[in-house]
C-alpha positions as a Markdown table, in Angstrom:
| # | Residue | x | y | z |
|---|---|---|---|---|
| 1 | Unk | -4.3 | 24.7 | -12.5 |
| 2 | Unk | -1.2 | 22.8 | -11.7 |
| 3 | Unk | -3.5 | 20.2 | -9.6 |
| 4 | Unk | -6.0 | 20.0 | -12.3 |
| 5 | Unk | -4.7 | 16.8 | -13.5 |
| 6 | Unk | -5.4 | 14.9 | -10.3 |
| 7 | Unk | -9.2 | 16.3 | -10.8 |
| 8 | Unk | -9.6 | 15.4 | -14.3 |
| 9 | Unk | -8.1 | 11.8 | -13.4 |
| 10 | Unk | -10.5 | 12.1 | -10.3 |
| 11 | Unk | -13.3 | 12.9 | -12.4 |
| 12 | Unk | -12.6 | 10.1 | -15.5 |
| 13 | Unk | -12.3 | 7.1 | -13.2 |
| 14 | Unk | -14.0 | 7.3 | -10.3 |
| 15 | Unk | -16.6 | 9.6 | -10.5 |
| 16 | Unk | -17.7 | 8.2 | -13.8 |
| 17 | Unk | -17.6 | 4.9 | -12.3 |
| 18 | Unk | -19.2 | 5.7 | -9.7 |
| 19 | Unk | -22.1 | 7.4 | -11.8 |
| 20 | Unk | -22.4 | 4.4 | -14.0 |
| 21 | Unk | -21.9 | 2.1 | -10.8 |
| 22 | Unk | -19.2 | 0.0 | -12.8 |
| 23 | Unk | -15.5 | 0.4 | -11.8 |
| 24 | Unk | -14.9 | -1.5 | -14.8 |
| 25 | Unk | -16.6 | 0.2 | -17.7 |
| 26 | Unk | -12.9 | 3.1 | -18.0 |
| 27 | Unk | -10.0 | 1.0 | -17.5 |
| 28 | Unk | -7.9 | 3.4 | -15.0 |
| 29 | Unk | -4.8 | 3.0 | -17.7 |
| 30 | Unk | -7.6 | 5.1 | -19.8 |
| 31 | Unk | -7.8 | 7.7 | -17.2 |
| 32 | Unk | -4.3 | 8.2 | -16.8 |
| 33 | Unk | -3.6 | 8.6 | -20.4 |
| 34 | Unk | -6.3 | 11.5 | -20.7 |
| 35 | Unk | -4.6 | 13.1 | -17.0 |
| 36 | Unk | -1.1 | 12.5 | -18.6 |
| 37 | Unk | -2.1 | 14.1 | -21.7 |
| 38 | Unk | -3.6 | 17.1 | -20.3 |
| 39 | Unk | -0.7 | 17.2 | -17.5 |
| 40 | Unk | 1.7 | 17.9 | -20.3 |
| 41 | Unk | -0.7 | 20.4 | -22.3 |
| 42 | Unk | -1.4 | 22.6 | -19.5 |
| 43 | Unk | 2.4 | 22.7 | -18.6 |
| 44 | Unk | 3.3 | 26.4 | -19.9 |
| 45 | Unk | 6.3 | 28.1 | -20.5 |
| 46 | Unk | 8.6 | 25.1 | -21.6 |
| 47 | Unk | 8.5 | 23.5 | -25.3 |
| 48 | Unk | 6.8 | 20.4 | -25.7 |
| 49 | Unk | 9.7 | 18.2 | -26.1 |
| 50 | Unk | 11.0 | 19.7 | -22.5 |
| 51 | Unk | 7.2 | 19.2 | -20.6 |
| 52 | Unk | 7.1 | 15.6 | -22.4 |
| 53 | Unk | 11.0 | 15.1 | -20.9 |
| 54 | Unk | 10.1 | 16.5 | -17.3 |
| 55 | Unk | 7.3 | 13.4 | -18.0 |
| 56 | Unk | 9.4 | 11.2 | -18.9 |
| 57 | Unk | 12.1 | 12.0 | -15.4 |
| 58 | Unk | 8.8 | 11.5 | -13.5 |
| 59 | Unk | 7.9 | 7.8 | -15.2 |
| 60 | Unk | 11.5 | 7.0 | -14.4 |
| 61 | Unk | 12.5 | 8.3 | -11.0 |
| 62 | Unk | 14.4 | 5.7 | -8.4 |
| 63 | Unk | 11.1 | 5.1 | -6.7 |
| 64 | Unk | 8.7 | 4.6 | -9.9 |
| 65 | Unk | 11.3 | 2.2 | -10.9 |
| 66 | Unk | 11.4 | 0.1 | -7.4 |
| 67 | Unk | 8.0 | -0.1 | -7.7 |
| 68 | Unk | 8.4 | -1.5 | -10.7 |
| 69 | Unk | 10.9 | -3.7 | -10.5 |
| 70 | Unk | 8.9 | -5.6 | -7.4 |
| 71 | Unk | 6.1 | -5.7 | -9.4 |
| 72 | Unk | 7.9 | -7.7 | -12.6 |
| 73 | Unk | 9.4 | -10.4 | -9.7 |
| 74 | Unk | 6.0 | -10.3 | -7.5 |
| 75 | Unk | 4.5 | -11.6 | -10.5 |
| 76 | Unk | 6.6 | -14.0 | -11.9 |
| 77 | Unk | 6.9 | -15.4 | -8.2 |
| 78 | Unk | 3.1 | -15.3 | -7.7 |
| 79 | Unk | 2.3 | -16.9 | -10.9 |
| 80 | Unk | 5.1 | -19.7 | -10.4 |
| 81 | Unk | 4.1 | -20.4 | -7.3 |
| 82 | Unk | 0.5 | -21.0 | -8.5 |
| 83 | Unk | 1.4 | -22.8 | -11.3 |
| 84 | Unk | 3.8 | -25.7 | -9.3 |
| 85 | Unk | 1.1 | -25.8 | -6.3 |
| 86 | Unk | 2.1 | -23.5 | -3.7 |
| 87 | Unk | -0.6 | -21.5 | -3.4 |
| 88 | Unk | -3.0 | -24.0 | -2.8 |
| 89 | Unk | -0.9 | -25.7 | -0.1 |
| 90 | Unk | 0.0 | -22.3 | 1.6 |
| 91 | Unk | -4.2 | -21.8 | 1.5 |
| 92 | Unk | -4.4 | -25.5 | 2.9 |
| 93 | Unk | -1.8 | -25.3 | 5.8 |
| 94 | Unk | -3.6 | -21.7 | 6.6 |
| 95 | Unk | -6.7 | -23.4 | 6.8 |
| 96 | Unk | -5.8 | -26.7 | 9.1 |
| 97 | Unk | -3.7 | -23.9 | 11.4 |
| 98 | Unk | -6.5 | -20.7 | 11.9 |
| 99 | Unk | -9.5 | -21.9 | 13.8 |
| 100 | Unk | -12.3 | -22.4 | 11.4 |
| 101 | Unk | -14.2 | -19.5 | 12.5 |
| 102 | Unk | -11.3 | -16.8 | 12.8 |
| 103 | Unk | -10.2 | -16.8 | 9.1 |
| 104 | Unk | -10.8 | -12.9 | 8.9 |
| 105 | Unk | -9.2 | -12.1 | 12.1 |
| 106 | Unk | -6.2 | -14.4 | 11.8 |
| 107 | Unk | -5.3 | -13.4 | 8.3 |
| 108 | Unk | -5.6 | -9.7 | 9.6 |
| 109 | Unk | -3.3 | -11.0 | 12.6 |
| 110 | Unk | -0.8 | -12.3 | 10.2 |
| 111 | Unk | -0.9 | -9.4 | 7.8 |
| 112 | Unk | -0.1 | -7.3 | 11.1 |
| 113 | Unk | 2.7 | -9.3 | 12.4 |
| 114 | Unk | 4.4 | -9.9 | 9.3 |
| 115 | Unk | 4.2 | -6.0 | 8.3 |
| 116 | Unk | 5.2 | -4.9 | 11.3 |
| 117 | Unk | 8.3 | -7.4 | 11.3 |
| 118 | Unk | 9.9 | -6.3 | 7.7 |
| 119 | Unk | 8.4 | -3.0 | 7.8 |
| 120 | Unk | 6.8 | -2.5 | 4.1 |
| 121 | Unk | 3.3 | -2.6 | 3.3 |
| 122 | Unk | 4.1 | -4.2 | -0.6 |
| 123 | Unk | 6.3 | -7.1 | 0.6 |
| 124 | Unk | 3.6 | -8.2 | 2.8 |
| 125 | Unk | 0.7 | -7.5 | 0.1 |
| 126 | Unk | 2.8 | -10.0 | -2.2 |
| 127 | Unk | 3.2 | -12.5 | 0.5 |
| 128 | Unk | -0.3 | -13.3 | 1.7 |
| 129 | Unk | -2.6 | -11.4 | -1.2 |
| 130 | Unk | -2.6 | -14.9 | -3.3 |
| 131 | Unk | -3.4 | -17.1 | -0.1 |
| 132 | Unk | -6.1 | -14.6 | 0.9 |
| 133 | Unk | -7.3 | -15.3 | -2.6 |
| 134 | Unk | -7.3 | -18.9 | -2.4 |
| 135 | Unk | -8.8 | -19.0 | 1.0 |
| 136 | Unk | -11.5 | -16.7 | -0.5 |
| 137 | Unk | -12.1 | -19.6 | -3.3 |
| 138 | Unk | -12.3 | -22.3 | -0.5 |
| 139 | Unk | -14.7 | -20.5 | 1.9 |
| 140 | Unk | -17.0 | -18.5 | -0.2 |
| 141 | Unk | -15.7 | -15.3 | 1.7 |
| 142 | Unk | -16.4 | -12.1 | -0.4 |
| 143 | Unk | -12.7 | -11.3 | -2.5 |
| 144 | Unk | -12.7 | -7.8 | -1.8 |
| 145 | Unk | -13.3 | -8.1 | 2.0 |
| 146 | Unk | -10.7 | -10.9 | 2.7 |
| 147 | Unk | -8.2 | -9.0 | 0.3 |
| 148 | Unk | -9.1 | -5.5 | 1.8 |
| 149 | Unk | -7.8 | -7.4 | 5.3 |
| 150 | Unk | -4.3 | -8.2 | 3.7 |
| 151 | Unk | -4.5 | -4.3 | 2.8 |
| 152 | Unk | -5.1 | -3.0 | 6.3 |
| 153 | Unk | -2.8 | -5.6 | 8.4 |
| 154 | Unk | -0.4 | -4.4 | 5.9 |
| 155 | Unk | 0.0 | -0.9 | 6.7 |
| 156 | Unk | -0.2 | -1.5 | 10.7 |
| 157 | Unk | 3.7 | -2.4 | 10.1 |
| 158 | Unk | 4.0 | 0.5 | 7.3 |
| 159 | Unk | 2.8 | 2.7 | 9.8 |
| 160 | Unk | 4.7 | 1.3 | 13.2 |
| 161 | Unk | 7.4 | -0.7 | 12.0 |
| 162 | Unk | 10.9 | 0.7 | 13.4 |
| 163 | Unk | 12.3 | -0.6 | 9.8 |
| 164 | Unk | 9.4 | 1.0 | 7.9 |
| 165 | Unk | 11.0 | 3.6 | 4.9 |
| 166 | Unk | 8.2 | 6.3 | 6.4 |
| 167 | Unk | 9.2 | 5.9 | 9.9 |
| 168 | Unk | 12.9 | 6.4 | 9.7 |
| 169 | Unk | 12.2 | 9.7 | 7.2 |
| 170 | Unk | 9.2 | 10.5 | 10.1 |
| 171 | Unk | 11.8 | 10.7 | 12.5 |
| 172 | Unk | 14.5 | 12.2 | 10.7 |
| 173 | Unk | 13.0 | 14.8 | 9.1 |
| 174 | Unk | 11.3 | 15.7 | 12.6 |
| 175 | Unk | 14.6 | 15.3 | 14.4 |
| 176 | Unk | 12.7 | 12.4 | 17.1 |
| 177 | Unk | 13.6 | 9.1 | 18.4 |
| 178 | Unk | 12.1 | 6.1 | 15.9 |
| 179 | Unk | 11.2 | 4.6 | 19.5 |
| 180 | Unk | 9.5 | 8.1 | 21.0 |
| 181 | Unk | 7.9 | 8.5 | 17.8 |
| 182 | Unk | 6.5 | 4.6 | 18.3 |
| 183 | Unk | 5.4 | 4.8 | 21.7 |
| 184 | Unk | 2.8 | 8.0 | 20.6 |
| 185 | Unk | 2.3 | 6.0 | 17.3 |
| 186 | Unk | 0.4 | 3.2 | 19.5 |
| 187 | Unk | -1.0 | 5.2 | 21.9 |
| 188 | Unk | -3.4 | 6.7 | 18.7 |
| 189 | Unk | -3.4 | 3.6 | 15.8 |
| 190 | Unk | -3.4 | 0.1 | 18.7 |
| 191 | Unk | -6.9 | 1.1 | 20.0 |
| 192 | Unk | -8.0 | 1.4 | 16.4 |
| 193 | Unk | -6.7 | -1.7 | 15.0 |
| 194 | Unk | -8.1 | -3.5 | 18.5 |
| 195 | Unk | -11.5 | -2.0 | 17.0 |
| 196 | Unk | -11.0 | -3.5 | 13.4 |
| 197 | Unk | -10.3 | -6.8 | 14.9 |
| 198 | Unk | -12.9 | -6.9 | 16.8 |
| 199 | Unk | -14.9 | -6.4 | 13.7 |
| 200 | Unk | -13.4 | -9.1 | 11.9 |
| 201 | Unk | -13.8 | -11.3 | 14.3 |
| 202 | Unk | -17.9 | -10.3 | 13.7 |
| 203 | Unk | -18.0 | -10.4 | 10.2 |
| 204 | Unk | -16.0 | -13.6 | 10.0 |
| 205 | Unk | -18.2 | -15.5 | 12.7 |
| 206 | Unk | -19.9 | -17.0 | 9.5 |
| 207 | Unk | -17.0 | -18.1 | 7.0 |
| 208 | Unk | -15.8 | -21.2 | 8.0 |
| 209 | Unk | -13.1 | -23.5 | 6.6 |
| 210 | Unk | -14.5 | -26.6 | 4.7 |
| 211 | Unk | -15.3 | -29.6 | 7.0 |
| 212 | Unk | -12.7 | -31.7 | 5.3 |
| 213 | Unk | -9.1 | -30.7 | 4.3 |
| 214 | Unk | -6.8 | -32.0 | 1.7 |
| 215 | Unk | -3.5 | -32.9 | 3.2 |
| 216 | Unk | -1.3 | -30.3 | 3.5 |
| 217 | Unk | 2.1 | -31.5 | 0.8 |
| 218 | Unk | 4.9 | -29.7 | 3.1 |
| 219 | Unk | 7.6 | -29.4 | 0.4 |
| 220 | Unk | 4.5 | -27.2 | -1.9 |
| 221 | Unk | 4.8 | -25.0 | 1.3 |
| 222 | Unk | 8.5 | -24.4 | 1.2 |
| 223 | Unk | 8.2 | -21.2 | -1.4 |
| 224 | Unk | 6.0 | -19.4 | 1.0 |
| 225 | Unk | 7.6 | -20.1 | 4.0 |
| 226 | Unk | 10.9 | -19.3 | 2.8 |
| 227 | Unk | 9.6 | -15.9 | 1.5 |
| 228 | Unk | 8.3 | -15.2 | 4.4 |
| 229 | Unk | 11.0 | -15.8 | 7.0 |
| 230 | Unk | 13.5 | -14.0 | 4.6 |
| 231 | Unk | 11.3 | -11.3 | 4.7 |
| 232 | Unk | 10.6 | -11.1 | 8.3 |
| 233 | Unk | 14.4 | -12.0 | 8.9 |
| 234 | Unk | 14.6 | -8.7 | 7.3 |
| 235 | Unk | 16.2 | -9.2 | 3.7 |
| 236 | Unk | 15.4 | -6.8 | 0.9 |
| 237 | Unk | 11.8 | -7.3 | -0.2 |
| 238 | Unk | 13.3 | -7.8 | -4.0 |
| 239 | Unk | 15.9 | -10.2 | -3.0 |
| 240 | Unk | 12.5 | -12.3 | -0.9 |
| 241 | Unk | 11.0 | -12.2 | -4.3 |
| 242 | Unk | 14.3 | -13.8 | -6.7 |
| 243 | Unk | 14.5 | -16.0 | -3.5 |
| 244 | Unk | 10.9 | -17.5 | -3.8 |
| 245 | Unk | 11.2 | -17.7 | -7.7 |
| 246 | Unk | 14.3 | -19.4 | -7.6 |
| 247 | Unk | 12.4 | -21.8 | -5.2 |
| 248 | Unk | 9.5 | -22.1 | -7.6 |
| 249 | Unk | 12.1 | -23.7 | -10.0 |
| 250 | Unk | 13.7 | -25.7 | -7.8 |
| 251 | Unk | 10.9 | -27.4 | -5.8 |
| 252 | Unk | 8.3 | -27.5 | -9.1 |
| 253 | Unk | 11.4 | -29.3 | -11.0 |
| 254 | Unk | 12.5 | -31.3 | -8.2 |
| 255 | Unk | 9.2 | -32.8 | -7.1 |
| 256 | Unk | 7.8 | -33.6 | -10.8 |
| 257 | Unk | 5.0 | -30.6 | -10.9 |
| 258 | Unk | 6.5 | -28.6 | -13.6 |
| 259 | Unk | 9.1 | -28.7 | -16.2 |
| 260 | Unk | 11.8 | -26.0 | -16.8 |
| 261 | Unk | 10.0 | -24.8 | -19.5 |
| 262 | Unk | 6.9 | -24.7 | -17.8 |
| 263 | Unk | 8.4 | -22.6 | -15.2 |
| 264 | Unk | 9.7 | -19.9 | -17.3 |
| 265 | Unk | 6.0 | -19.8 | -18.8 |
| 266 | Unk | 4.9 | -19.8 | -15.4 |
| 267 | Unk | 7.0 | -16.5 | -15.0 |
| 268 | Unk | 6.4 | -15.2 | -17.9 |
| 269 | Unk | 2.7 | -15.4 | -17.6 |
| 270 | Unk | 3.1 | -13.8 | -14.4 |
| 271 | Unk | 5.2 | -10.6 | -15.5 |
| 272 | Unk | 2.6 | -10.3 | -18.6 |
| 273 | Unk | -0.1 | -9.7 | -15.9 |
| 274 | Unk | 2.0 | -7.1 | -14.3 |
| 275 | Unk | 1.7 | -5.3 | -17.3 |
| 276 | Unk | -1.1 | -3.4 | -16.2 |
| 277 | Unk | 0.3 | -1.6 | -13.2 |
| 278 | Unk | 3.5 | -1.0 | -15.3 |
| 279 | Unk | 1.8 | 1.0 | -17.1 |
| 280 | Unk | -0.5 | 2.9 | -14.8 |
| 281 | Unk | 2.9 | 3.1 | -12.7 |
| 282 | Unk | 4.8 | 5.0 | -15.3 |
| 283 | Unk | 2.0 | 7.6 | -16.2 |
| 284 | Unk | 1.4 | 8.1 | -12.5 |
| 285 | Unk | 5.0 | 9.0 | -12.0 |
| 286 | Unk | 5.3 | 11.2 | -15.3 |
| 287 | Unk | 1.7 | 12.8 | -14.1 |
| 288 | Unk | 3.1 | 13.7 | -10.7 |
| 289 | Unk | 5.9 | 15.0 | -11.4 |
| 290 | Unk | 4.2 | 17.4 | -13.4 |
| 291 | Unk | 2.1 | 18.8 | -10.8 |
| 292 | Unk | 5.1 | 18.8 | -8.6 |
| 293 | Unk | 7.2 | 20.9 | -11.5 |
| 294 | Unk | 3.9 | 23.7 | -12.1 |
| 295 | Unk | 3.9 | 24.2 | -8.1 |
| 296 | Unk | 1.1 | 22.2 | -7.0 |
| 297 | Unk | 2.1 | 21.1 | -3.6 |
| 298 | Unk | 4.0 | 24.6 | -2.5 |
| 299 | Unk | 0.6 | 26.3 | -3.5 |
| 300 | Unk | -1.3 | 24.0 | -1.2 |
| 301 | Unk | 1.6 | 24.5 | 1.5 |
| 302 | Unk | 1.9 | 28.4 | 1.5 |
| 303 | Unk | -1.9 | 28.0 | 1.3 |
| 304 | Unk | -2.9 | 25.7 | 4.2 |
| 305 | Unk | -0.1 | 27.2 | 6.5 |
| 306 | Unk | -1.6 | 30.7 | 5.7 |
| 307 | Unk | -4.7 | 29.8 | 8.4 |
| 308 | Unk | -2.8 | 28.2 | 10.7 |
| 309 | Unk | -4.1 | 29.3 | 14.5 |
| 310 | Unk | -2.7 | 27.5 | 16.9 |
| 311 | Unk | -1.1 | 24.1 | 18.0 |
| 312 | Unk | -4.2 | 22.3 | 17.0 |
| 313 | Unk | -4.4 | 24.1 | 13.5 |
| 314 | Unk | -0.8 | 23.4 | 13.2 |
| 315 | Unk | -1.0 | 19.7 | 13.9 |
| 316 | Unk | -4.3 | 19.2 | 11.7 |
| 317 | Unk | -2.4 | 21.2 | 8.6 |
| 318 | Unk | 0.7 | 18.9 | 8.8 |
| 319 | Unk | -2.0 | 16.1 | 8.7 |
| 320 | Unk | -3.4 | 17.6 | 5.6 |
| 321 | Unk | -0.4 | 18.6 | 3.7 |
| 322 | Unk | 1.3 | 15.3 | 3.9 |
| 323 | Unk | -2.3 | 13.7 | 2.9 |
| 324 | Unk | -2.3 | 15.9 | -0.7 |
| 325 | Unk | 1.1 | 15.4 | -1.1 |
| 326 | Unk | 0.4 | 11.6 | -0.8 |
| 327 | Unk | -2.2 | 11.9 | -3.3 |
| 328 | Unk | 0.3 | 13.8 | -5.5 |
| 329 | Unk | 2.6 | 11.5 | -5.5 |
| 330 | Unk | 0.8 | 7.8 | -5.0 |
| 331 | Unk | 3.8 | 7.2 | -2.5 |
| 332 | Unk | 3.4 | 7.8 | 1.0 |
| 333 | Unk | 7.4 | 7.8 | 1.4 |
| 334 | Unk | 8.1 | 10.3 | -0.8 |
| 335 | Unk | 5.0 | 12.5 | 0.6 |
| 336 | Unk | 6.7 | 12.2 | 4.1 |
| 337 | Unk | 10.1 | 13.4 | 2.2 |
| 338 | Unk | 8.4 | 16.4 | 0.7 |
| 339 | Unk | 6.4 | 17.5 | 3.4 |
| 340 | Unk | 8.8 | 16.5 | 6.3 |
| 341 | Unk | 10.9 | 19.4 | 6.6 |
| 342 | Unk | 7.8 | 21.9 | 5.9 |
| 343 | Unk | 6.2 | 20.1 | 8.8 |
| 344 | Unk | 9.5 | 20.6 | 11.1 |
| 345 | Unk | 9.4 | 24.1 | 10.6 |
| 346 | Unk | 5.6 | 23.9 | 11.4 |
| 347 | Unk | 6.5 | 22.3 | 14.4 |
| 348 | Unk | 9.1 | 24.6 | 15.9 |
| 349 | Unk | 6.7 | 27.8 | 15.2 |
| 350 | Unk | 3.7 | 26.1 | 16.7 |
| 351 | Unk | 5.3 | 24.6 | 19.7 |
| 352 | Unk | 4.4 | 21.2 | 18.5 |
| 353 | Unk | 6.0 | 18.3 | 20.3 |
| 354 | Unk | 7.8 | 16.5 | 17.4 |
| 355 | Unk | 7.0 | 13.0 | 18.5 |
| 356 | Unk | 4.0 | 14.0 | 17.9 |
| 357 | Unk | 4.5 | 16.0 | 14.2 |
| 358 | Unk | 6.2 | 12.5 | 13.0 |
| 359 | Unk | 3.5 | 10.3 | 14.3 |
| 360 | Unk | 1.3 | 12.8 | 12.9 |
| 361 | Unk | 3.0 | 12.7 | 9.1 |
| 362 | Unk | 3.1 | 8.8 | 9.6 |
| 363 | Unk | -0.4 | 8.2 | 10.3 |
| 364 | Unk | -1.8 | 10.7 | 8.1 |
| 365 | Unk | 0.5 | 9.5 | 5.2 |
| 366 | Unk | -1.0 | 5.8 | 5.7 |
| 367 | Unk | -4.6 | 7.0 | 5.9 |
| 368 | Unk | -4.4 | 8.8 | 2.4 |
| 369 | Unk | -2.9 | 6.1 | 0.8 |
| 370 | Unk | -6.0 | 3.8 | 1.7 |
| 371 | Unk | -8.2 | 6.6 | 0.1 |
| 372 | Unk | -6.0 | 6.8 | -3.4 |
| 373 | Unk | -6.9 | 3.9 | -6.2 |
| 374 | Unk | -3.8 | 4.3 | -7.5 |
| 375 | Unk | -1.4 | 4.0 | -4.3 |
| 376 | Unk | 1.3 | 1.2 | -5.1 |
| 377 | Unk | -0.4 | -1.2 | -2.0 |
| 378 | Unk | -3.4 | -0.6 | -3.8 |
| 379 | Unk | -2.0 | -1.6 | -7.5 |
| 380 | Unk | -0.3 | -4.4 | -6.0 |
| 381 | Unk | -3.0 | -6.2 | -4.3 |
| 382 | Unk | -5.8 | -5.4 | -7.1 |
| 383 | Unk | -3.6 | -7.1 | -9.3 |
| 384 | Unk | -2.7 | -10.1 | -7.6 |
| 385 | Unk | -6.7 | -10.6 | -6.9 |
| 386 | Unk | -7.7 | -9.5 | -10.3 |
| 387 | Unk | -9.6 | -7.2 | -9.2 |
| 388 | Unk | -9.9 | -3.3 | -9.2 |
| 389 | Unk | -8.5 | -1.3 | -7.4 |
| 390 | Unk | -12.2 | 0.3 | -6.1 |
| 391 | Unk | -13.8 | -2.9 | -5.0 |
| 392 | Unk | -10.9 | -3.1 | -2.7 |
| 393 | Unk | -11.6 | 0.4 | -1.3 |
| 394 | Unk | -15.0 | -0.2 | 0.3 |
| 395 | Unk | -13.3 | -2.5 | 2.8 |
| 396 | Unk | -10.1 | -0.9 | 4.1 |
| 397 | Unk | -11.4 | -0.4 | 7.7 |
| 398 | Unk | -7.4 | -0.3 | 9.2 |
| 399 | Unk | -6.9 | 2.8 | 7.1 |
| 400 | Unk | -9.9 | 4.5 | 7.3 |
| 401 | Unk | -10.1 | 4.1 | 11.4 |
| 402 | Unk | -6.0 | 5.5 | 11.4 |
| 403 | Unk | -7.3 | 8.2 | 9.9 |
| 404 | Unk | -10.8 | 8.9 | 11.9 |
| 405 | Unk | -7.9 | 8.3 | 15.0 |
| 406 | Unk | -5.6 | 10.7 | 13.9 |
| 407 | Unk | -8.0 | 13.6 | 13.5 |
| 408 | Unk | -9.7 | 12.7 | 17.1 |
| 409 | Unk | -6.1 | 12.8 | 19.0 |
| 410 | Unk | -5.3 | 16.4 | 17.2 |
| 411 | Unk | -9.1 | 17.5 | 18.5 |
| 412 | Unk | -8.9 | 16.0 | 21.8 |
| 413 | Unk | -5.4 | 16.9 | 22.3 |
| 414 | Unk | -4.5 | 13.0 | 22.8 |
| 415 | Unk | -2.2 | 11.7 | 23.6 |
| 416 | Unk | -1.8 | 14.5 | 26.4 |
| 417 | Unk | 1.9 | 14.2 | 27.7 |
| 418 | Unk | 2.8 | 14.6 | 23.4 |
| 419 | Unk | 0.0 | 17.1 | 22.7 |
């Protein structure tokens, strides 16, 4: 009963929408009101005032709050930015730099790079989600499929970077080396993300860049750029984002393209159409922590570990436990915090090498949050697009090929020296 609110969201937004083949016709704030609602009503024991304050702690825990906080400056940076011209000269200078035929590929490249370099999927999402867009207007390349590209370059570095939140907690809770952990890590995700690009590189062999360019107006470009060498340089995605709205102001008011108080519309236009994922954000949270409180996730431990046979069935139910607890909590760091130490113990009873457990927790972590509508990556880059959050889904090949990877190295006991 306690995961019965994940169903009924399950059930209101995407298999209705998938029934009616319209992700648009319930609005996924809808279906979290309904889930929320019936969270707290099936929540026994406790008064009503308590179950709608154990809500309430989950809509405003420290990493509901992040989330949200990133979202209010990604969109008054995003919306800035588009408003003084910056978008369209990021999209321009992309476009004269990528050969005309590797679009998909290069933005997938880039996605990768920079991901891997600051070591969080959302910061990179923010970053290149709006030029994707732009380049999509440009070329005629389908929005979902160039955005879903952003997506899965961006958790390559979620899933690898040595400064990712999930590695570091990976490693620690499995008591590993961040750079043993990495070395299996590649040996299982680089052959898949070889694979992906490979099928970029096929699907984009017909977008091309227009035949002729505007010229690229460098001091547009500066924004961007400064964003993302701050963020690769390693700064704190939220300080990036000040950083490039600051910038906005400063370039859009310097060069003539906006006034100041065009550019605190600009922002406030921009936090406005946040609002959204606020929302959905805070209900999530409140939702979750619900199922967390009724015993949702120890149930689904004590019952997964119950079958375990085995090294391989120990491996494949560390995989699955930290995939429900991902989907229980829409954060794949805080899944890896919950599951970690359960995983440990796994480990150590199994004879699991713990290189091995963490890469394990890392990958599977990653893979669910590609499957999950309402994952903060997910949120973010639906947003940004306008789009939602199911259109991107169908295109996610990184996360779905981590995950088809992951199973395969638990079943053929690969890589060997970890397994």
């Amino acid at each position: 009963m306690s995961l019965s609110p994940l169903v009924v969201f399950l059930l209101l937004y995407l298999v209705t929408s998938i029934l009616l083949n319209d992700f648009y016709k319930v609005p996924i704030t809808v279906a979290f009101m309904f889930s929320s609602i019936y969270a707290i009503l099936i929540t026994r024991g406790i008064p009503l005032d308590k179950r709608i304050a154990h809500f309430s702690e989950g809509a405003g825990n420290r990493n509901m709050m992040l989330m949200i906080w990133i979202f209010v400056l990604a969109g008054a940076f995003a919306q800035s930015a588009k408003n003084m011209g910056s978008i369209d000269a990021t999209v321009n200078l992309t476009l004269h730099i990528l050969p005309e035929n590797m679009l998909l590929p290069g933005l997938f490249l880039a996605a990768c790079f920079i991901s891997l370099s600051i070591g969080t999927s959302v910061g990179t999402i923010v970053a290149l989600t709006p030029v994707a867009v732009g380049i999509s207007q440009q070329t005629g390349c389908v929005l979902p499929l160039i955005v879903a590209t952003v997506v899965g370059g961006a958790f390559f570095g979620d899933n690898l970077s040595f400064i990712s939140d999930t590695t570091i907690i990976a490693t620690q809770t499995q008591g590993c080396r961040m750079r043993d952990k990495f070395l299996v890590n590649c040996r299982i995700v680089v052959p898949a993300a070889l694979l992906v690009l490979i099928l970029y590189i096929i699907l984009g062999a017909d977008i091309h860049a227009p035949k002729v360019l505007p010229e690229v107006e460098w001091v547009k470009v500066i924004p961007y750029l400064a964003v993302l060498i701050t963020a690769v340089w390693g700064l704190n995605v939220m300080a990036v984002l000040l950083l490039g709205v600051l910038l906005t102001g400063v370039v859009g008011m310097g060069g003539g393209y906006v006034s100041f108080w065009d550019w605190f519309g600009s922002m406030g236009e921009g936090i406005l159409g946040m609002g959204e994922l606020i929302i959905i954000t805070l209900m999530a949270g409140g939702m979750l922590e619900l199922i967390r409180y009724n015993g949702g996730i120890e149930y689904l431990t004590s019952l997964l570990t119950k079958s375990v046979r085995g090294k391989r069935g120990a491996e494949y139910c560390i995989g699955f436990l930290v995939m429900l607890a991902d989907m229980c909590t829409a954060n794949n760091t805080v899944a890896i915090i919950t599951v970690g130490p359960i995983a440990n113990n796994i480990a150590t009873r199994f004879g699991v090498d713990k290189r091995k457990s963490a890469s394990i927790l890392d990958t599977f972590s990653c893979f669910a949050q590609g499957l999950i509508p309402y994952g903060a990556q997910m949120l973010m880059a639906a947003g940004l697009a306008q789009l939602a959050p199911t259109a991107i889904m169908g295109y996610l090949y990184y996360p779905f090929a981590i995950g088809a990877a992951a199973f395969l190295s638990i079943l053929f006991r690969y890589p060997k020296k970890y397994s």
